[in-house]
LUMNUDO-323418 format. One record per residue (C-alpha): y, z, x; residue in three letters; chain; residue number from 1. Coordinates in pm, 1 decimal. Each point is the difference from the previous one (the first is absolute). Layout:
! LUMNUDO-323418
          y          z          x   residu   chaine   num
          Y          Z          X      ALA        A   NUM
...
! end
This chain:
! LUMNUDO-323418
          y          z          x   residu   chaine   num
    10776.0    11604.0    14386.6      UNK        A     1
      181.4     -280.2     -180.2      UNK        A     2
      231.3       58.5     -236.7      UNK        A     3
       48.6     -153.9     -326.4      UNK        A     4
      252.6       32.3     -313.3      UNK        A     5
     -230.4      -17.3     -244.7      UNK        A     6
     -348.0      -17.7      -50.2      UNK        A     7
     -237.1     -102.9     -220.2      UNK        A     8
     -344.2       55.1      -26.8      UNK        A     9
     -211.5     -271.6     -187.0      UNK        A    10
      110.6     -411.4      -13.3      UNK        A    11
      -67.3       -5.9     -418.5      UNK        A    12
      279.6       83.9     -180.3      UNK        A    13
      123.1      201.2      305.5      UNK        A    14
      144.7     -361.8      133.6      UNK        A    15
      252.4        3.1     -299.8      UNK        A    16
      141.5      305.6      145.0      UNK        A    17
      -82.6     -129.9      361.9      UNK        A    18
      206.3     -304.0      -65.1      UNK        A    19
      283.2      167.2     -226.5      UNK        A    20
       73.3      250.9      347.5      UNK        A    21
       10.2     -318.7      211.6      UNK        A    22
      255.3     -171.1     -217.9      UNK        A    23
      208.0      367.0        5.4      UNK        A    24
       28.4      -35.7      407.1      UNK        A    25
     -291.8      278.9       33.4      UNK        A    26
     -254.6      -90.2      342.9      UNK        A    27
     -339.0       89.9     -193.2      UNK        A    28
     -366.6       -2.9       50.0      UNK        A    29
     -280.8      -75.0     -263.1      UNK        A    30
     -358.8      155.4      122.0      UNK        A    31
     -281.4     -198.4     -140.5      UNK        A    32
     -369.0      -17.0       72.7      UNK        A    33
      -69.8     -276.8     -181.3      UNK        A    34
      141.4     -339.9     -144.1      UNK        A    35
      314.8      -51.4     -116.5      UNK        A    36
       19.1       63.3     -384.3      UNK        A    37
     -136.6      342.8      -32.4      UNK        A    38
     -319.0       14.6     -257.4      UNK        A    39
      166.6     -209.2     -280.3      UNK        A    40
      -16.7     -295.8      157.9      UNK        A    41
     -288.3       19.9      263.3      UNK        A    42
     -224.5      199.3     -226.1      UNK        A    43
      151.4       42.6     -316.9      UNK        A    44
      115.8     -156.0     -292.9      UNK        A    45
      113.3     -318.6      147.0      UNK        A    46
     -308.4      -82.4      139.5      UNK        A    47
     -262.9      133.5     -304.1      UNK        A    48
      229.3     -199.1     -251.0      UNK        A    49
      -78.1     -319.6      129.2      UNK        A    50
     -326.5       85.3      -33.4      UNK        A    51
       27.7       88.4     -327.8      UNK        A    52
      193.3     -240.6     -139.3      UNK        A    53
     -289.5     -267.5       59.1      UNK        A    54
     -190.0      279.4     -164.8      UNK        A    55
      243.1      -10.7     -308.8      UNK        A    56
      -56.3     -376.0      -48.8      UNK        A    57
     -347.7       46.8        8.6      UNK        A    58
      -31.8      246.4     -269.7      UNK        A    59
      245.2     -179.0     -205.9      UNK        A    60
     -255.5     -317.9       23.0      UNK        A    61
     -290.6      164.8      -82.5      UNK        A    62
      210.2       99.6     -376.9      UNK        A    63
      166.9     -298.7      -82.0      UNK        A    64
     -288.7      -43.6     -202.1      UNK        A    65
      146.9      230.2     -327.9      UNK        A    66
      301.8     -296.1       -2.0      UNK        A    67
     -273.1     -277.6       12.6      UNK        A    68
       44.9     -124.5      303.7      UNK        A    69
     -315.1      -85.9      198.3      UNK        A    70
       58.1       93.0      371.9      UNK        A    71
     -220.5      107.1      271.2      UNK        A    72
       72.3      113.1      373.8      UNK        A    73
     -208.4     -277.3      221.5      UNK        A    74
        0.0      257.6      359.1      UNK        A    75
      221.2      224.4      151.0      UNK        A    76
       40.6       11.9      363.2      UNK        A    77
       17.3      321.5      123.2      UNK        A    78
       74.2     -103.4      360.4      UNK        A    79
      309.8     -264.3     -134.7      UNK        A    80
      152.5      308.6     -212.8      UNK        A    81
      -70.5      248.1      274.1      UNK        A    82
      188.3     -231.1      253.5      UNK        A    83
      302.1      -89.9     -211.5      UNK        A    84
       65.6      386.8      -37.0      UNK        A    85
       -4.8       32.2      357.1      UNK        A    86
      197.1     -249.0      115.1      UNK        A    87
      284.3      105.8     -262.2      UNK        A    88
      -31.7      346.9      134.2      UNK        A    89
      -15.1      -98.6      415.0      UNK        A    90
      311.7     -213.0     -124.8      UNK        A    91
      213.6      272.9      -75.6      UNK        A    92
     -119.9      238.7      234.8      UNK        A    93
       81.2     -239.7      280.0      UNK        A    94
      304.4      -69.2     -148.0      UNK        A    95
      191.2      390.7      -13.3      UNK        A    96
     -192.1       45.4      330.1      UNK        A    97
      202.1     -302.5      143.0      UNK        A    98
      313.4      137.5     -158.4      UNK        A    99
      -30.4      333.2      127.6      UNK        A   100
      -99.2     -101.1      370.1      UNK        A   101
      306.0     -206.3       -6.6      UNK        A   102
      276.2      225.5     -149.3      UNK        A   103
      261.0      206.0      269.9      UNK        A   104
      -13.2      350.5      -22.7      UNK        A   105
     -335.0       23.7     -198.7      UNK        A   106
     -305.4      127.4      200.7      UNK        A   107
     -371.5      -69.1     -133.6      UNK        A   108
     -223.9      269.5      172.3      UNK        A   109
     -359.5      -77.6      -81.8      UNK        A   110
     -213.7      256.3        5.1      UNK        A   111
      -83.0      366.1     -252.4      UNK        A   112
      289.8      226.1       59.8      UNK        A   113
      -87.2      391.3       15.9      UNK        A   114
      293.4      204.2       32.6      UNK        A   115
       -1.4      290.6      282.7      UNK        A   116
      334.1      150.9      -67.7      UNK        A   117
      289.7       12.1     -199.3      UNK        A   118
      113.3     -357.1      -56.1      UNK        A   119
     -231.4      -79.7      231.3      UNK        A   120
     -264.2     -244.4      -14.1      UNK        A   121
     -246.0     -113.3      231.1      UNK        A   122
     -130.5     -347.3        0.6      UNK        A   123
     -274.8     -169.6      265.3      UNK        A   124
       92.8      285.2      239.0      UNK        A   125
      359.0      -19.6      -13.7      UNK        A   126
      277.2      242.9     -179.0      UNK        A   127
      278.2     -121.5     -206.9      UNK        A   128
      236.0      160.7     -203.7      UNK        A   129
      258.2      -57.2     -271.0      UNK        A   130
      280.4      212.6     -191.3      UNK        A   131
     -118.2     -157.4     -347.1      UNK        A   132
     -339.8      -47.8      -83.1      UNK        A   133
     -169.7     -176.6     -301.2      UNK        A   134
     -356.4       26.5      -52.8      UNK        A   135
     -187.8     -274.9     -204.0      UNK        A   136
     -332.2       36.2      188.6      UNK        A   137
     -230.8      -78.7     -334.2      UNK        A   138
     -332.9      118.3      -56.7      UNK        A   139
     -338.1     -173.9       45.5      UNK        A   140
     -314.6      -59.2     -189.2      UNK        A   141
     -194.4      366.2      -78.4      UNK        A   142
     -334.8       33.3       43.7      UNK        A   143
     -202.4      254.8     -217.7      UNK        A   144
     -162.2      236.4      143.5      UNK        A   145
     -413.3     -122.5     -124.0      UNK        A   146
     -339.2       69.2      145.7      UNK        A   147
     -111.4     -313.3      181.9      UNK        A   148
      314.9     -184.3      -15.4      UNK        A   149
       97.7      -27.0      366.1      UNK        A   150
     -342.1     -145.3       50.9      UNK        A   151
        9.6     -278.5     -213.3      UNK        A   152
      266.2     -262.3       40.0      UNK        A   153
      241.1     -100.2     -251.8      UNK        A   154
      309.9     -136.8     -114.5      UNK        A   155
      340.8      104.6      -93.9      UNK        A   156
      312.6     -176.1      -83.6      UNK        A   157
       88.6      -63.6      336.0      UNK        A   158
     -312.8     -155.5      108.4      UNK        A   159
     -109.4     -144.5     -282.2      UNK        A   160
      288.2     -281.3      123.1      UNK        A   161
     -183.0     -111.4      288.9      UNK        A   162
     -342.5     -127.0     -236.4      UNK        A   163
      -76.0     -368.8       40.2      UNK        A   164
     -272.3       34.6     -332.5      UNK        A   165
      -34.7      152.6     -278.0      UNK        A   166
     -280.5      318.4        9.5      UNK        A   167
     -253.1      -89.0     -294.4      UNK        A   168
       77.7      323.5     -136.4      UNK        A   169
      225.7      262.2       69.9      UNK        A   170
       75.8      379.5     -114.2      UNK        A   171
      363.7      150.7        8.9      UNK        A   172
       -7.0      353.6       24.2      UNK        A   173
      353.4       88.3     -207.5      UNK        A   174
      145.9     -100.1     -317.0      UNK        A   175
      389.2       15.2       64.6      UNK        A   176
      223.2     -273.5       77.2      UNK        A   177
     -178.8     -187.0      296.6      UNK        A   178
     -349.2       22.7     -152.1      UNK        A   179
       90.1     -172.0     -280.1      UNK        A   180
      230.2     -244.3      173.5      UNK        A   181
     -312.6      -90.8      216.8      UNK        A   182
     -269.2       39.7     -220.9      UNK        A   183
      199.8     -306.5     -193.7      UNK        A   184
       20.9     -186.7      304.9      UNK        A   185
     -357.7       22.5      109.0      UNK        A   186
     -138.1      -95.8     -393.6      UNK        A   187
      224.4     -296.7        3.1      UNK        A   188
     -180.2      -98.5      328.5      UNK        A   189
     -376.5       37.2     -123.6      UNK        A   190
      -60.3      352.3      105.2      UNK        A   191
     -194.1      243.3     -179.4      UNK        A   192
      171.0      289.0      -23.0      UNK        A   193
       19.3      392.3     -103.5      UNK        A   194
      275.3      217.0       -4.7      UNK        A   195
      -66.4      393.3       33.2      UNK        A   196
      254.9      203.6      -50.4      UNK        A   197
       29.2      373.1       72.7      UNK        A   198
      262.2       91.9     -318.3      UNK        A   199
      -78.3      -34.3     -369.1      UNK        A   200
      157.9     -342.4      -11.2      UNK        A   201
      131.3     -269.3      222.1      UNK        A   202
      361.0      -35.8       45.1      UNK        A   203
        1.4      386.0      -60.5      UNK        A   204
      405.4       14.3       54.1      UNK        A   205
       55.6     -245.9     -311.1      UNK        A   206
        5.5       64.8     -339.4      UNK        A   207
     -354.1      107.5     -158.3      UNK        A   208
      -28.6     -304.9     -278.9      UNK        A   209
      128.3     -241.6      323.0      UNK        A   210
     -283.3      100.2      184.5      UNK        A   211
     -273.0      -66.1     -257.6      UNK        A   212
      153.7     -318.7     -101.9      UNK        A   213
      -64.3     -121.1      359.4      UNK        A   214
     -328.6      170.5       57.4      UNK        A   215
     -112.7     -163.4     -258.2      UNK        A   216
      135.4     -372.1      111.1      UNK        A   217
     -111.0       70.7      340.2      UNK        A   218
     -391.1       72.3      -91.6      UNK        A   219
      -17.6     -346.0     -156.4      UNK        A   220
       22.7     -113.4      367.0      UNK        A   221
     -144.4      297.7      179.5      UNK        A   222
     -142.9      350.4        6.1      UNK        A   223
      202.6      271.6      -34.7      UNK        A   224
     -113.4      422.0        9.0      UNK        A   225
      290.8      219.3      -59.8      UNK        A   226
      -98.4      386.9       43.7      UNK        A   227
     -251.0      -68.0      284.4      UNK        A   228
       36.2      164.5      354.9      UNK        A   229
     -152.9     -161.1      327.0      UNK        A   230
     -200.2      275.1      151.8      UNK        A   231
     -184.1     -191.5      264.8      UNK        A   232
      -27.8     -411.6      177.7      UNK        A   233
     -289.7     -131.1      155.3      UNK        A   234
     -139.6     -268.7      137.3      UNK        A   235
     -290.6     -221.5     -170.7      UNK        A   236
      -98.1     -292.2      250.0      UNK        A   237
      296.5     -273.9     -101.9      UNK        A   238
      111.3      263.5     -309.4      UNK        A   239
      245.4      294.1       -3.1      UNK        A   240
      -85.9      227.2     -248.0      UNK        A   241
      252.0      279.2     -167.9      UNK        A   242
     -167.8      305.1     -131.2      UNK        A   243
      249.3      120.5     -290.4      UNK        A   244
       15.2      287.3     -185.4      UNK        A   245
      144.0       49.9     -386.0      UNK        A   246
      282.6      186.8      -10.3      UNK        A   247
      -96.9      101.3     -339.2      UNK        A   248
     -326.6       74.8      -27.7      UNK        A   249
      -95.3       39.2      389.1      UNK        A   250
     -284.1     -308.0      -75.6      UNK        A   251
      -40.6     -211.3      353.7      UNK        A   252
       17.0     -367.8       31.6      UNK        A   253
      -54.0     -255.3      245.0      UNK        A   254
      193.7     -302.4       38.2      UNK        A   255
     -144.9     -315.4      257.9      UNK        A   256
      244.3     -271.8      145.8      UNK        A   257
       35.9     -231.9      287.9      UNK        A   258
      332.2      155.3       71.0      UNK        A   259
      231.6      331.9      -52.3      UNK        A   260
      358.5       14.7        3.1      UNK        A   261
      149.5      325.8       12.6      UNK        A   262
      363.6       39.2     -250.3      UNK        A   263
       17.5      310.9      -26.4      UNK        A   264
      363.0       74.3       81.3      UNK        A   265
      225.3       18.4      327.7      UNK        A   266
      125.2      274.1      236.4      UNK        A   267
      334.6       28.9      208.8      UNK        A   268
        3.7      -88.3      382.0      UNK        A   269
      173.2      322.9       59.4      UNK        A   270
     -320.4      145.9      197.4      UNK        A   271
      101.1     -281.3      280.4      UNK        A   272
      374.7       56.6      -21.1      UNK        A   273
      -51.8      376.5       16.1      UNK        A   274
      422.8       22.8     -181.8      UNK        A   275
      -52.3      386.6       -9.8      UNK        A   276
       82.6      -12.1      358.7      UNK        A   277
      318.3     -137.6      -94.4      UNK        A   278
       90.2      318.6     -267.7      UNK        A   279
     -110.3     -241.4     -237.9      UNK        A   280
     -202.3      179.0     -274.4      UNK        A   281
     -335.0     -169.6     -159.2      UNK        A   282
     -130.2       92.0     -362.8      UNK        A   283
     -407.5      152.0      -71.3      UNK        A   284
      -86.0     -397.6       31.3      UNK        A   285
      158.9      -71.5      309.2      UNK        A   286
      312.5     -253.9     -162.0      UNK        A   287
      379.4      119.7      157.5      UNK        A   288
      179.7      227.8     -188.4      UNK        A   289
      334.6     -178.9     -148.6      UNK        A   290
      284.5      150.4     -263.4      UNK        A   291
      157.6     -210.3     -240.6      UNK        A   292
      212.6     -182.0      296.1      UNK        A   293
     -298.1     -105.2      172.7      UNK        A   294
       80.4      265.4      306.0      UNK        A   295
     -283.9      202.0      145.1      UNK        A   296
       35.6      307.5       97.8      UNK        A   297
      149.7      -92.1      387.3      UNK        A   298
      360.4     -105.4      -15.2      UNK        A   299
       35.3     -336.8       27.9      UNK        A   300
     -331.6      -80.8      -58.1      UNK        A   301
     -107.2     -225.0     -350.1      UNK        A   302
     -332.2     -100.1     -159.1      UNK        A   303
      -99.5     -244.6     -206.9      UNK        A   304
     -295.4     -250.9     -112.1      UNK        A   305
     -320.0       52.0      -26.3      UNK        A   306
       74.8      286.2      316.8      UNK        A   307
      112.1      231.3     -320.0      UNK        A   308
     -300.1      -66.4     -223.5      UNK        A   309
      216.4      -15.1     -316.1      UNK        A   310
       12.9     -370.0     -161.7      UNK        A   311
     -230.3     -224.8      257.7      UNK        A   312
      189.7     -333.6     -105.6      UNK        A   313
      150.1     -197.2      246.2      UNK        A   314
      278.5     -130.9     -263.3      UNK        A   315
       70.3      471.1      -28.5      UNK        A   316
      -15.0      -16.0      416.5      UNK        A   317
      254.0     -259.2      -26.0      UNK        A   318
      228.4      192.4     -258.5      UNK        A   319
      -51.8      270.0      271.0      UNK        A   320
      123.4     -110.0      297.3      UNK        A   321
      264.7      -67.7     -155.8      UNK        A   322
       59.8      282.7     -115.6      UNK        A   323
      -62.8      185.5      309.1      UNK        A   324
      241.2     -221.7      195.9      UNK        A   325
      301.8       86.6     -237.2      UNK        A   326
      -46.5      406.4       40.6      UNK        A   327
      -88.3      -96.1      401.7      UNK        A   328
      359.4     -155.7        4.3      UNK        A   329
      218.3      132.5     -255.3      UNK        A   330
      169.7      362.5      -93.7      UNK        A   331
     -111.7      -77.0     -375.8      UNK        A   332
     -303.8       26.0      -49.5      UNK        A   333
     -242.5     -153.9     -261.9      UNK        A   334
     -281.2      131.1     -129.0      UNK        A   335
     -310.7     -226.3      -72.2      UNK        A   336
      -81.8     -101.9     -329.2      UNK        A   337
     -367.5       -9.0     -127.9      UNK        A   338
       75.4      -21.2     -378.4      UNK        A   339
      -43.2     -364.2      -13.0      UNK        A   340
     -314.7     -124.4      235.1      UNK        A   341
     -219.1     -245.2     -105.4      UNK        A   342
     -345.3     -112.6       97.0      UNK        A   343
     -268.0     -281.9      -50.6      UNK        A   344
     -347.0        1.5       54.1      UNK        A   345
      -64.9     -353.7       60.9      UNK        A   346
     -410.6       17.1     -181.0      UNK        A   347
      -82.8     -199.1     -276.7      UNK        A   348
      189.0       54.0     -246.7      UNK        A   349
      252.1      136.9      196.8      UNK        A   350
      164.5      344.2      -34.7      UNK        A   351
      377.2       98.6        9.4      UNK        A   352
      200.5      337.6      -35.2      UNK        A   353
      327.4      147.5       57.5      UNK        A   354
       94.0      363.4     -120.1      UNK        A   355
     -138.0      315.4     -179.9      UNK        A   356
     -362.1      -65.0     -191.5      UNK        A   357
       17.7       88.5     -358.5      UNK        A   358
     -185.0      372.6      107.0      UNK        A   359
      249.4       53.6      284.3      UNK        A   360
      265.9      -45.6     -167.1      UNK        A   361
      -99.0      253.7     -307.5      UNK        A   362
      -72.6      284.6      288.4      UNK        A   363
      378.4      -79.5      126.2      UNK        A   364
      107.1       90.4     -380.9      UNK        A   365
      129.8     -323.8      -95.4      UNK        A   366
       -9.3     -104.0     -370.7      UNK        A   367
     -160.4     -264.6       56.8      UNK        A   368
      -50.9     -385.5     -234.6      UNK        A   369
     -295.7     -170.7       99.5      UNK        A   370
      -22.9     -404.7      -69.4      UNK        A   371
     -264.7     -237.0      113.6      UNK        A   372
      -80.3     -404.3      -72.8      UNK        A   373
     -282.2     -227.8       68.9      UNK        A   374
        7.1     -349.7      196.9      UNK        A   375
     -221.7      -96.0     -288.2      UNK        A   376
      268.3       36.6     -250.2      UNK        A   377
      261.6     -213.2      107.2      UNK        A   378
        1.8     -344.0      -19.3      UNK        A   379
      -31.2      -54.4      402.2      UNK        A   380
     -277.0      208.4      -27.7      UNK        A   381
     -141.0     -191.1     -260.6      UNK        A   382
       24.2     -287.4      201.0      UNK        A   383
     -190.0      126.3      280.9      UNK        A   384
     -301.6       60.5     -210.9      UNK        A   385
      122.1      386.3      -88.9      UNK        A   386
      -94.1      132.3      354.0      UNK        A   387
      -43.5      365.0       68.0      UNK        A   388
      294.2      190.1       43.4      UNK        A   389
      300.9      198.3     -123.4      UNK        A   390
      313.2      202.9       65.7      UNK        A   391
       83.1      366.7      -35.0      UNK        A   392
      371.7      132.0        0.5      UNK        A   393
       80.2      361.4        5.5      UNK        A   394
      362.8       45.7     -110.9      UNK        A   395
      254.8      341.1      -86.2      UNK        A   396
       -8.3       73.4     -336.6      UNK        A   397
      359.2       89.6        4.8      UNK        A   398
      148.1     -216.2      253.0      UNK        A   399
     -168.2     -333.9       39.5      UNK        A   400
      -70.8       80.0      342.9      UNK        A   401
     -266.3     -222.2      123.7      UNK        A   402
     -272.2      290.4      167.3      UNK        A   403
     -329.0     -210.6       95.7      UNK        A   404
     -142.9     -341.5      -65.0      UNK        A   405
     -366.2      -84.6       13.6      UNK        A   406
     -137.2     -332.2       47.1      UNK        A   407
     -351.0     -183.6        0.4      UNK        A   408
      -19.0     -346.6      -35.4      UNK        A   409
       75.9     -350.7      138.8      UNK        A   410
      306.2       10.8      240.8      UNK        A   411
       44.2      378.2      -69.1      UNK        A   412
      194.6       -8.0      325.7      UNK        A   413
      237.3     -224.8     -112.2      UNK        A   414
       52.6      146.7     -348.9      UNK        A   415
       46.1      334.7      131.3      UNK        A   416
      328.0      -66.1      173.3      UNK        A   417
      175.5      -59.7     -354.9      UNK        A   418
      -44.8      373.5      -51.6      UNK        A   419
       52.0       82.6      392.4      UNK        A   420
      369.8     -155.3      -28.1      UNK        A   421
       62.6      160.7     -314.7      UNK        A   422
      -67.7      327.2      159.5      UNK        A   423
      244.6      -69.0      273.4      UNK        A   424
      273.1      -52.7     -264.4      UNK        A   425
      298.0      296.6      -34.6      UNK        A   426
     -178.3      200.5     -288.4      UNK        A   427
     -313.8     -148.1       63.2      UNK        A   428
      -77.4     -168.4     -373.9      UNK        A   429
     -220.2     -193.1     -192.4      UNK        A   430
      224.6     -134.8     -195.3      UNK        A   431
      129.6     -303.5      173.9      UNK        A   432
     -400.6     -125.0       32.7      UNK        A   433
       57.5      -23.2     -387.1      UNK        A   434
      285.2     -102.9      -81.2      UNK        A   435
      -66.8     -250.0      280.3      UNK        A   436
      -98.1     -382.0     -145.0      UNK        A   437
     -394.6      -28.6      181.1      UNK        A   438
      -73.9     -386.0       48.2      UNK        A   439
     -282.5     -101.6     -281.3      UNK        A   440
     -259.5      -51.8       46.9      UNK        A   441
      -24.0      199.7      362.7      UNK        A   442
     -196.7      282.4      127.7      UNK        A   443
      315.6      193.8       22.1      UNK        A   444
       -6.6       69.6     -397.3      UNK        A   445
     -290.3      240.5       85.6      UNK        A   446
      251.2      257.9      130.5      UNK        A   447
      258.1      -22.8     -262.9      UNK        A   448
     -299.8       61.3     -273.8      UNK        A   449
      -90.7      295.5      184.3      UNK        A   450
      341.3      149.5      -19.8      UNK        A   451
       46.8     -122.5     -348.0      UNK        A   452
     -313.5      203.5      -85.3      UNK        A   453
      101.1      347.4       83.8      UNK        A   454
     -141.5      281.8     -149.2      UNK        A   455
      -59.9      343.2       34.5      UNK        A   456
     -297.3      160.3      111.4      UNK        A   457
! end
């Protein structure tokens, strides 16, 4: 059985710690199955943003109209946009896979690790072991449980990379963040295409008027049926067909397209790795038990990524490891700090958050100030023919402190991190965004307005 200092399970943000161990004179082994990268940037949000971004330009062609500006989008190709992705994504892979075969003391064993022991791990038939262990072994696409389904082929956002064409038309079963990412993606490229999505409204985690707003931009490119549950698939000839049933009134309808894609969520990989074996404990859903250090319940033995089902961001896996490292090699210990973590949904228009929504943050029994501002009323805005969109800020009544902001809009994900750094401040106030002197005429104004507008509620 060969014996390592470390190890870490899963090559996405697991290398940071892989590589941080190397550099502290640790001999340590990474067990991967796959490419180097983890999901983020084989499968993830590297590779579905450079779909979308073609996507973006698109859409923001087809409006230029409302500034008088006559425009039109000649073709796409599909295959050209479809290739570019791939080779940025086979770039980088190749890349830490290079770096990793060629560093001293760093071991790359390729293959699903299932553990057999305490600190024990088996991979392609043989043991290894390690004193410190750090599991970042992700999670993979879930697949809902539906009459039919495993009888009729269809996508998900793993293999909907590998299409050469477009499908003529194309249902997404599941309104959260990749449905809508992709549903954007495939309108911009000619599909026809309908969303269905189990909950009451897409985006379901976001604020309630954020959700509308975008509903309602998204179904002047598509079809979209919130409060509908797939009950059965089947095959028509060239057609797959969803049988879906109202959540609200039990009425059944049927929904015909040349292709399904399935976004309805992911689940942990801990059913491979089998960590229990280890001591390590798993929660009703299967993610690793961590406490506020990142430690499992096995000494010496951390957690963190997607593995722990908490915040599935690869910027929050980053934050992670790092944390995790620190209490792995030092007496004080840090606990990990969720206060601040933001999100995009990269759809059109896109969709950012950080913090408490304005509900959440009345059940914690904060007095709460409410402010919100539209693109349309600001002079960028103006500019831009008064798009959709606006901000919502949820602030302490009696402190200042910055609890949530909301965004929907152009660049959302870029506007957000105004409020994200403001949040990461000492006491955590607005009041710097407005004192603050906001270039004119810029997007940026749209944030200040919305703290400038606080009210109660």
């Amino acid at each position: 059985m060969e014996r390592f200092d470390v190890l870490v399970i899963g090559a996405g943000s697991g290398m940071l710690v892989a590589s941080a161990a190397v550099d502290n004179g640790f001999k340590v082994a990474v067990v991967e199955n796959g490419p180097m990268g983890g999901t983020c940037i084989n499968r993830g949000c590297v590779p579905s943003k450079m779909l979308i971004y073609p996507a973006d330009v698109i859409a923001l062609i087809r409006e230029v109209g409302k500034i008088d500006v006559k425009a039109t989008v000649e073709s796409v190709d599909f295959k050209g946009v479809m290739s570019r992705m791939r080779a940025l994504v086979k770039g980088d892979v190749e890349m830490q896979a290079h770096a990793v075969e060629h560093t001293a003391n760093l071991k790359w064993l390729k293959g699903t690790g299932e553990f057999t022991d305490a600190y024990t791990l088996k991979v392609n038939g043989e043991k290894i072991t390690a004193p410190l262990i750090f599991i970042a072994s992700g999670a993979r696409v879930g697949i809902p449980n539906i009459k039919g389904l495993d009888k009729v082929g269809y996508l998900t956002s793993d293999t909907v990379l590998e299409l050469e064409a477009p499908p003529k038309s194309l249902i997404i079963l599941g309104g959260g963040y990749i449905g809508v990412e992709y549903g954007h993606f495939f309108s911009a490229m000619g599909t026809k295409v309908t969303i269905i999505q189990r909950a009451s409204r897409i985006l379901p985690e976001e604020e309630p008027e954020i959700s509308d707003l975008l509903k309602l931009e998204l179904q002047k490119r598509m079809d979209v049926f919130t409060g509908y549950e797939a009950v059965e698939v089947k095959q028509q000839g060239s057609l797959k067909v969803v049988v879906a049933k109202s959540r609200q009134d039990g009425s059944v309808r049927e929904f015909t397209a040349e292709e399904l894609m399935i976004a309805a969520g992911r689940v942990p990989n801990s059913d491979l790795l089998k960590p229990q074996k280890t001591g390590v404990k798993l929660d009703d859903r299967g993610y690793i038990k961590v406490n506020e250090f990142l430690e499992t319940d096995k000494k010496n033995i951390f957690a963190f990524g997607d593995a722990i089902g908490k915040y599935m961001f690869k910027h929050v896996a980053n934050y992670e490891a790092s944390v995790a490292l620190h209490n792995a090699l030092h007496d004080h210990k840090v606990e990990v700090d969720y206060s601040a973590v933001p999100h995009a949904v990269f759809t059109y228009p896109q969709v950012a958050s950080v913090g408490l929504k304005e509900e959440e943050a009345k059940q914690r029994g904060y007095k709460i100030l409410v402010g919100s501002a539209l693109y349309k009323d600001t002079a960028m805005g103006a500019a831009m023919g008064e798009p959709a969109g606006f901000v919502k800020v949820i602030v302490e009544e009696d402190t200042g402190k910055i609890l949530g902001g909301h965004i929907v809009g152009p660049e959302a994900s870029v506007l957000i991190q105004e409020i994200v750094n403001a949040m990461n401040t000492e006491n955590k106030s607005y009041f710097p965004i407005i004192r603050a002197m906001h270039i004119h005429p810029a997007l940026t104004e749209v944030v200040q307005q919305a703290f400038s507008n606080l009210k109660h509620t």
